[in-house]
C-alpha positions as CSV (number, residue, x, y, z in Angstrom):
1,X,64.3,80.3,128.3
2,X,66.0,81.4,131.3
3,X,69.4,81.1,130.6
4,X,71.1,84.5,131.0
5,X,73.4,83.5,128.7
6,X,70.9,83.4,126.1
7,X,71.4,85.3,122.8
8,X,68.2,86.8,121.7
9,X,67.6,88.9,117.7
10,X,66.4,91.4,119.8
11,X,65.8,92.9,123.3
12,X,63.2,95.3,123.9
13,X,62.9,97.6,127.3
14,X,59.4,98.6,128.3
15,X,56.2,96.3,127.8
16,X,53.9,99.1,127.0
17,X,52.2,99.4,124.1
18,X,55.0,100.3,122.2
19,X,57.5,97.7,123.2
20,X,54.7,94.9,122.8
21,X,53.9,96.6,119.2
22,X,57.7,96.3,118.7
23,X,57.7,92.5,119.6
24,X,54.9,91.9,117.6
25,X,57.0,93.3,114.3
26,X,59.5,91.1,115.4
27,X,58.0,88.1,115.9
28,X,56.5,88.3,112.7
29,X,59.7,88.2,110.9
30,X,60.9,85.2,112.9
31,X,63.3,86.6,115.6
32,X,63.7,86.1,119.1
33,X,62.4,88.4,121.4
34,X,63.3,89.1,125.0
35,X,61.1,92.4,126.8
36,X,62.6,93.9,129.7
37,X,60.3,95.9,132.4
38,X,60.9,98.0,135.6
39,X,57.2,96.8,136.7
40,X,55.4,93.8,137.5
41,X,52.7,94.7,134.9
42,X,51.9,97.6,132.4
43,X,51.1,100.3,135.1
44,X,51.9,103.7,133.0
45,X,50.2,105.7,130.1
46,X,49.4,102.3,127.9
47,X,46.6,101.5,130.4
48,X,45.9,104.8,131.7
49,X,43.5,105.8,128.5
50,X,40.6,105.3,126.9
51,X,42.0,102.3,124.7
52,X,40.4,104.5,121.7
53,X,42.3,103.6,117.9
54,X,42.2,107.1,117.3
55,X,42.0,107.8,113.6
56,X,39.9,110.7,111.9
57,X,41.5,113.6,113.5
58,X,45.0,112.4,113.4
59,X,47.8,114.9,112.1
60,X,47.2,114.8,108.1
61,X,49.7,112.4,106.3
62,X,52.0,110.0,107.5
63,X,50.4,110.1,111.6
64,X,47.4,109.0,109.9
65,X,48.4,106.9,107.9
66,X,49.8,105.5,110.3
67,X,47.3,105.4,112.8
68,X,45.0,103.5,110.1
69,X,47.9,100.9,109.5
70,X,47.7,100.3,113.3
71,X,44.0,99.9,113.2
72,X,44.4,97.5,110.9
73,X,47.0,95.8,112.9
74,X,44.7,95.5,116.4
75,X,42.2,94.1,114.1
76,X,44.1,91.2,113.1
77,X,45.6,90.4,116.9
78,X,42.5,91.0,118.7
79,X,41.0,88.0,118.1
80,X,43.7,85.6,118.4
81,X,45.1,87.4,121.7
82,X,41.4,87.2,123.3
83,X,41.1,91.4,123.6
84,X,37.5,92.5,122.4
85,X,36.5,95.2,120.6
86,X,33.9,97.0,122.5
87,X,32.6,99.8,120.0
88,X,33.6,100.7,116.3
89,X,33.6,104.2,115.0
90,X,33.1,107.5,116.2
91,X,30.6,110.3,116.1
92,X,32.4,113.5,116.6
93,X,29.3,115.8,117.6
94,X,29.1,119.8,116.0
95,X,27.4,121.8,118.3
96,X,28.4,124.9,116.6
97,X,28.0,126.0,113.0
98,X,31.9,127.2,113.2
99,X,32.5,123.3,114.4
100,X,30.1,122.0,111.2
101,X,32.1,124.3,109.2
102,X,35.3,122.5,110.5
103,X,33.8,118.8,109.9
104,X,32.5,119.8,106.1
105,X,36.5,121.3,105.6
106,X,37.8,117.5,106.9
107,X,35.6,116.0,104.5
108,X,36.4,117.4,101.6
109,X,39.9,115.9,102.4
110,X,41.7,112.9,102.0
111,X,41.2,111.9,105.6
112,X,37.4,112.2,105.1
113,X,36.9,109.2,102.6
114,X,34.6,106.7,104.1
115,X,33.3,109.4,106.4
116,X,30.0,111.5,106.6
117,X,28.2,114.1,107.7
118,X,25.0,113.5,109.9
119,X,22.9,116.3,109.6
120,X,20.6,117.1,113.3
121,X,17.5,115.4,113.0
122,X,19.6,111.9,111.6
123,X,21.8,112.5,114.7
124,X,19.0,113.0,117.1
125,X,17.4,109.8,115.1
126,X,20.6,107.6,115.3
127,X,21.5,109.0,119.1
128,X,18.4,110.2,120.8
129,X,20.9,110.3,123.8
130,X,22.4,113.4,122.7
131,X,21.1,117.2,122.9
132,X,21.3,116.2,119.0
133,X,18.3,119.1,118.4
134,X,20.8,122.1,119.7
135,X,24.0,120.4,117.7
136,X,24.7,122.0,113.8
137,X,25.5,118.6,112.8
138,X,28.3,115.7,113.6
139,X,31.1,113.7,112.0
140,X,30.5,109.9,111.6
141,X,33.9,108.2,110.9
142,X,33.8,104.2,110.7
143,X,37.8,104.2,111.2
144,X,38.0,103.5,114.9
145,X,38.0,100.6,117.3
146,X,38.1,100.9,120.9
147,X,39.3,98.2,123.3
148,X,39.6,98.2,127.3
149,X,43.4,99.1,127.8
150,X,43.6,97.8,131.0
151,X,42.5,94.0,129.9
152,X,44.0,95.1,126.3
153,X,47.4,95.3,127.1
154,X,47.9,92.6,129.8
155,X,46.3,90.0,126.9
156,X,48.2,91.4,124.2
157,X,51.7,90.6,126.7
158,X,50.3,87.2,127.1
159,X,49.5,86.2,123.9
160,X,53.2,87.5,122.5
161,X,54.7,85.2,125.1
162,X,52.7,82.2,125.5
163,X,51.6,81.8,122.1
164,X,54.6,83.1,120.4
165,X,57.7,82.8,122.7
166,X,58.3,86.2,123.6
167,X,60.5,86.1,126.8
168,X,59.4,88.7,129.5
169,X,61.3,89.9,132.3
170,X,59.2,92.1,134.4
171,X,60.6,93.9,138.2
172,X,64.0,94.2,135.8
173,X,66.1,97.6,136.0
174,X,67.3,98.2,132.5
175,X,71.0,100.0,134.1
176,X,72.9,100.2,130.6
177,X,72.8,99.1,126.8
178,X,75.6,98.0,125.0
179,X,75.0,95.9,122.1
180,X,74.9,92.9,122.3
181,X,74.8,93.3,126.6
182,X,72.3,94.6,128.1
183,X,73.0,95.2,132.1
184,X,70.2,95.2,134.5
185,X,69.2,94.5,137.9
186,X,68.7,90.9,137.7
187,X,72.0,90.5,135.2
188,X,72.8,90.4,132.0
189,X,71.1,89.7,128.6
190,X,73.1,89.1,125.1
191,X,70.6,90.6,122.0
192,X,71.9,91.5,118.7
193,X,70.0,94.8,118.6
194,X,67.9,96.7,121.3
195,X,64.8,98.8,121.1
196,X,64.5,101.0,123.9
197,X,60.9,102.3,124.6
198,X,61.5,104.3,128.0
199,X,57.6,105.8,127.7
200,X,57.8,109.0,129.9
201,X,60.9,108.3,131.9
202,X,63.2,110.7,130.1
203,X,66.5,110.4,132.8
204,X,67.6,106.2,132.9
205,X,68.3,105.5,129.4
206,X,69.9,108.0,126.8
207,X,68.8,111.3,128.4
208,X,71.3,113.2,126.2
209,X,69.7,112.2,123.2
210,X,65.8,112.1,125.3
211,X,66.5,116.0,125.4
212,X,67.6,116.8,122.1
213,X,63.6,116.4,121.2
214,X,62.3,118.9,123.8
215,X,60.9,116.4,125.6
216,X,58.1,117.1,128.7
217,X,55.8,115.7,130.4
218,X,52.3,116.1,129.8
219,X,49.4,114.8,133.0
220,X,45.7,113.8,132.0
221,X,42.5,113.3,134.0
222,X,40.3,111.0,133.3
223,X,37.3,109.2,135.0
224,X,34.6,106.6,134.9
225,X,31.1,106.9,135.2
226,X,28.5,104.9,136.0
227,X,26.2,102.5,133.4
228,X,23.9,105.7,132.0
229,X,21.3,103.4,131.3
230,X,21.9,103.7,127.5
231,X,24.1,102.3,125.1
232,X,26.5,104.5,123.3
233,X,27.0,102.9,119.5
234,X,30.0,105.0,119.2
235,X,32.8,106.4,120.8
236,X,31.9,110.3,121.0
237,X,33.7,113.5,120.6
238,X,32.9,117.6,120.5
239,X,33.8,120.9,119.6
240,X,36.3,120.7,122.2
241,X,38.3,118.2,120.3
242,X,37.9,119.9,116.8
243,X,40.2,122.7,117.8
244,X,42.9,120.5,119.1
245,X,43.4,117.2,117.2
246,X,45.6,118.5,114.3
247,X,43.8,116.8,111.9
248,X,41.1,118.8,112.3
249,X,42.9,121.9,114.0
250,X,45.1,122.4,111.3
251,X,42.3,123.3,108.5
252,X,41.4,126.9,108.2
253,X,38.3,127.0,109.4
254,X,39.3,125.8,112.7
255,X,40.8,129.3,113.3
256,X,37.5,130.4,113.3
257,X,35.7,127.7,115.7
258,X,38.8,128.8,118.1
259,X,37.9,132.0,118.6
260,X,34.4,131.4,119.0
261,X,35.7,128.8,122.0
262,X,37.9,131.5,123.3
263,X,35.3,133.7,123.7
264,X,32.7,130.8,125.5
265,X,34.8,127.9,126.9
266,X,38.4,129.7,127.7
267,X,39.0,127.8,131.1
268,X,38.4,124.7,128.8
269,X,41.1,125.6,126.6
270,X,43.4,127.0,128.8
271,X,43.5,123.3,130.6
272,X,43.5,121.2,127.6
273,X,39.9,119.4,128.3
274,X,38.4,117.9,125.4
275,X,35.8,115.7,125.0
276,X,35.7,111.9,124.5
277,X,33.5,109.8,125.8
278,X,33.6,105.8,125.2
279,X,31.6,102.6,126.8
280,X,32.9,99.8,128.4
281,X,31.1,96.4,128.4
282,X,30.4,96.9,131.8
283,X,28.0,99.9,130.2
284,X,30.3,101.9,132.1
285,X,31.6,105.5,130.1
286,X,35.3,106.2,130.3
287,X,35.5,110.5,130.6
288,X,38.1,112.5,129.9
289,X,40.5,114.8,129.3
290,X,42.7,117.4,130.3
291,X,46.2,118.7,129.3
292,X,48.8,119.7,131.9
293,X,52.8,120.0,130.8
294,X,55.5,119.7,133.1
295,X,59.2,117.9,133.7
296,X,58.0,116.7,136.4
297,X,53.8,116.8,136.9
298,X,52.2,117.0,140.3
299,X,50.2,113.8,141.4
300,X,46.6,115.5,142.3
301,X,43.9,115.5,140.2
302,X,41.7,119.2,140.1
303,X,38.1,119.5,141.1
304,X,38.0,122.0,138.8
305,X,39.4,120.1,135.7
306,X,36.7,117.5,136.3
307,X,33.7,120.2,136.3
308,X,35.3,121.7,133.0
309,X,35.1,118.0,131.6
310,X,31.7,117.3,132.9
311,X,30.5,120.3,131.6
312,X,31.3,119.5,128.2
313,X,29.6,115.9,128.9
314,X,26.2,117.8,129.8
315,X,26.0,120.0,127.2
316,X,26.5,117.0,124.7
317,X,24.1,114.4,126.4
318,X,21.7,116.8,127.4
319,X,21.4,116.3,131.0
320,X,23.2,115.3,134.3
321,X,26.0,112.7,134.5
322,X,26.1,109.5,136.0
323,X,28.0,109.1,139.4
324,X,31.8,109.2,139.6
325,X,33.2,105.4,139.6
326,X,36.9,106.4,139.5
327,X,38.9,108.6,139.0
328,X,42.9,108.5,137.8
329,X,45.7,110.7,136.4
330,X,48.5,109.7,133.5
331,X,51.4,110.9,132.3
332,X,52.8,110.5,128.8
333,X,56.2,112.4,127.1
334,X,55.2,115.0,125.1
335,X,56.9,117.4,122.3
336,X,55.5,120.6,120.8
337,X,57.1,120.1,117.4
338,X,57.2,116.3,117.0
339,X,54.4,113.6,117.1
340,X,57.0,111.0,118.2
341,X,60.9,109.9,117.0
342,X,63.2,107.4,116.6
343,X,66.7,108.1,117.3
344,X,69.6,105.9,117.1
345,X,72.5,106.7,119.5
346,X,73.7,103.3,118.0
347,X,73.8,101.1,115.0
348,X,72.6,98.4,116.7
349,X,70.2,100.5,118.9
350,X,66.7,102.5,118.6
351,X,65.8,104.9,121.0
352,X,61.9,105.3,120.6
353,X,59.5,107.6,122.0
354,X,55.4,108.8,121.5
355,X,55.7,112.2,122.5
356,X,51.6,112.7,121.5
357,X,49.8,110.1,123.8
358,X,48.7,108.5,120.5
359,X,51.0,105.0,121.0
360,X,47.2,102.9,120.9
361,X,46.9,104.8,117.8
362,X,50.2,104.4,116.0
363,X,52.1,102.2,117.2
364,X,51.8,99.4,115.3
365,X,52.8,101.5,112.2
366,X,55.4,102.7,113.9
367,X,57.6,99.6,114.8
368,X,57.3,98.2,112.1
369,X,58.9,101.3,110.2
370,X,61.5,100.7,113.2
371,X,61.9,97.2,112.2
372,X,62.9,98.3,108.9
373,X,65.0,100.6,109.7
374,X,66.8,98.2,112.4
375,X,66.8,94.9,110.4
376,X,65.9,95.9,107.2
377,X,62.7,96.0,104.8
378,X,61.0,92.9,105.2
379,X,57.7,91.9,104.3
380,X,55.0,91.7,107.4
381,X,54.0,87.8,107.9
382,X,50.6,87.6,109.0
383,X,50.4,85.6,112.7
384,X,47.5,83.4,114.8
């Protein structure tokens, strides 16, 4: 299927996570699929992360619900696409009464059903890797699945197009869209309908309507270490991440674990670093992050970010970190007032964008409330 001639249901532009979760919906209800990308493989934000299905902590009502339709989702096409699931759950660690205070709040919501609360001496019993005797307690969600993004992705493209006839057409320029023509460096496509997913790149494609949302930039750190010589049964988070994921932020009692964090970890908050820590099957831990906003973010990564992250590690494990393995930078668009939209500067076009670097979170949920909107309501066909 070469042919530029060739009339496809739909043509997507960008083969990250959220143009493959677009395919996916559209496969599904039978269409013909054609993904247009600028690179030779997924090189930005959808590989750039901890490939953790975020979904206790997620903004209260439809960003979680969504993000547990797309857990959901990666279940069902991990297996048939090859992509493992390395750990399931999370333990989001309470080192402070104010942060235990936070967790009991989150439980006695909707968003806590299935979830628990591990008192100190069963999280010291569970994780004897942890400083568990200093903590007030921890969070024990069963929602979450983390896969490795970099392998995740790549298998997730490969599976769509070998098993399932999704055209790609990667080192390809998307220069203009114009149902049913798309123009781009290596000709022209004919597609019915187009879903632009641009990622961060708010100038090629529809930057009139890009700007509308107040869209940014926003740069992460992140790094690897080196097999600890334990295995972590879960992925972990801390205080750190109690005052910022809105989930839990957004409860009252966070107020009052924020000013506690003010007062003892201020350079922490000032540079967005929170706390996650997952395993690879390597043994290897994935570290991170930080939050930097900018239009147009500077390349280097800060000495100083990485202390305030491995701080936080030590004071949740107990002890000194394993040695440095890598160490990388992404970039995601962000928005202060908006998790993520879909705009439509055409019938026949969707404009959508993540603006919260949750897309391995939400995703899947999302395009297939795109779908809807695009082709209308449709019933989701399970796939092999």
């Amino acid at each position: 299927m070469t042919s530029g001639h060739q009339q496809f249901d739909l043509a997507i532009v960008g083969a990250g996570i959220v143009g493959l979760a677009h395919a996916l919906a559209a496969i599904r209800r039978g269409l013909s699929v054609v993904v247009i990308d600028r690179d030779a493989q997924a090189n930005g934000a959808s590989v750039r992360n901890f490939g953790f299905i975020t979904v206790s902590g997620q903004e209260r009502g439809q960003v979680w619900r969504r993000a547990m339709r797309s857990r959901d989702v990666w279940l069902e096409v991990a297996a048939p696409a090859g992509i493992d699931i390395i750990q399931r759950g999370a333990v989001v660690v309470a080192r402070r009464p104010e942060a235990r205070a936070v967790v009991e709040a989150f439980l006695r919501t909707e968003m806590g059903e299935g979830c628990s609360l591990l008192e100190p001496g069963t999280l010291a019993r569970d994780h004897p890797n942890l400083a568990a005797k200093d903590f007030a307690g921890a969070l024990w969600s069963p929602h979450e699945v983390r896969v490795e993004s970099r392998q995740a992705i790549p298998k997730l493209a490969a599976w769509l197009g070998g098993r399932h006839g999704v055209e790609f057409r990667r080192e390809t320029a998307v220069r203009a869209v114009e149902p049913p023509v798309v123009e781009t460096s290596r000709g022209t496509v004919h597609a019915s309908k187009v879903i632009v997913c641009p990622g961060d790149d708010l100038a090629t494609l529809y930057p009139e309507r890009v700007a509308q949302y107040g869209v940014t930039r926003c740069k992460l750190q992140m790094l690897r270490l080196a097999d600890p010589g334990f295995r972590l049964p879960a992925s972990l988070m801390s205080d750190l991440g109690l005052a910022r994921y809105a989930g839990y932020a957004a409860l009252p009692e966070a107020a009052v674990l924020r000013r506690r964090l003010e007062a003892e970890q201020r350079d922490a908050l000032d540079n967005g670093v929170h706390l996650i820590v997952v395993q690879s099957a390597d043994r290897s831990l994935v570290v991170g992050d930080s939050h930097h906003y900018a239009t147009t973010p500077d390349p280097f990564a800060s000495e100083e970010v990485e202390r305030l992250m491995l701080e936080e590690f030590c004071a949740v494990f107990g002890g000194p970190p394993p040695a440095v393995l890598e160490r990388w930078t992404g970039i995601y668009a962000s928005a202060s007032d908006r998790t993520m939209f879909a705009d439509a500067p055409h019938e026949d076009v969707r404009l959508v964008m993540i603006t919260s670097g949750t897309g391995a979170s939400t995703s899947f949920a999302i395009a297939e409330e795109v779908m809807d909107d695009l082709f209308g309501a449709s019933e989701t066909r399970k796939i092999a």
